[in-house]
N, C-alpha and C positions, 0 to 999 in steps of 0.2 A: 255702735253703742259706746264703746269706749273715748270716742271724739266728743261725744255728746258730754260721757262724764268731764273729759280733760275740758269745757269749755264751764261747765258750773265748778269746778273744785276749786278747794279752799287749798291755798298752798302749800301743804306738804303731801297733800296725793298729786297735785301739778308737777309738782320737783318731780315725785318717781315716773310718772308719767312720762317724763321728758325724753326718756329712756325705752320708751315703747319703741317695740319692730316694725309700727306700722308710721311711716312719716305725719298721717292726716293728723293722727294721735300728737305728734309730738307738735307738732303746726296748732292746735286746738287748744293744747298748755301755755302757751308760748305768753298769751295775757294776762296769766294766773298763777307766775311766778315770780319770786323777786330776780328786780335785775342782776345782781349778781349772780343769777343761776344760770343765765344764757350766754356765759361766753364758751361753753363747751359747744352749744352750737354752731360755733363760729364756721366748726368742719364738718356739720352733718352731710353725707352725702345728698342729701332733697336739694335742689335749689331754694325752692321756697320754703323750707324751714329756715336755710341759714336767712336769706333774705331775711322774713320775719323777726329773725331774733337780732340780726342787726340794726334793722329800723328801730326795734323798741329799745338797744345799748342805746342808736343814738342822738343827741341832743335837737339837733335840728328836727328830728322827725317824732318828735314826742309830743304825745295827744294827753292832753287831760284827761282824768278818768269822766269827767262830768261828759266829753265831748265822746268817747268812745259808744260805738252799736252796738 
């Protein structure tokens, strides 16, 4: 449930989110943040968290919003 919320929230429940014990959580905020919130990412233990929050820091791999699912 709480993935579900991290994927509709408006950026300042995203931010706290990012923080959650549960990695899916924090994987789920990851679109719903501003980018300057995700270089603490950089160390999450998930792979696929940091992954994620890498690809969105960076330039080559950035999606419009209009292009995003």
């Amino acid at each position: 449930m709480r993935a579900l919320v991290a994927e509709r929230a408006l950026p300042g429940l995203a931010i706290a989110l990012l923080g959650d014990p549960e990695w899916w959580v924090r994987l789920a905020a990851i679109d719903n943040v501003p980018p300057e919130q995700l270089a603490a990412l950089a160390d999450d233990p998930e792979p696929e968290v940091r992954a994620a929050a890498l690809a969105r820091l960076s330039p080559t791999t950035a999606v419009r919003p209009e292009e995003r699912t």
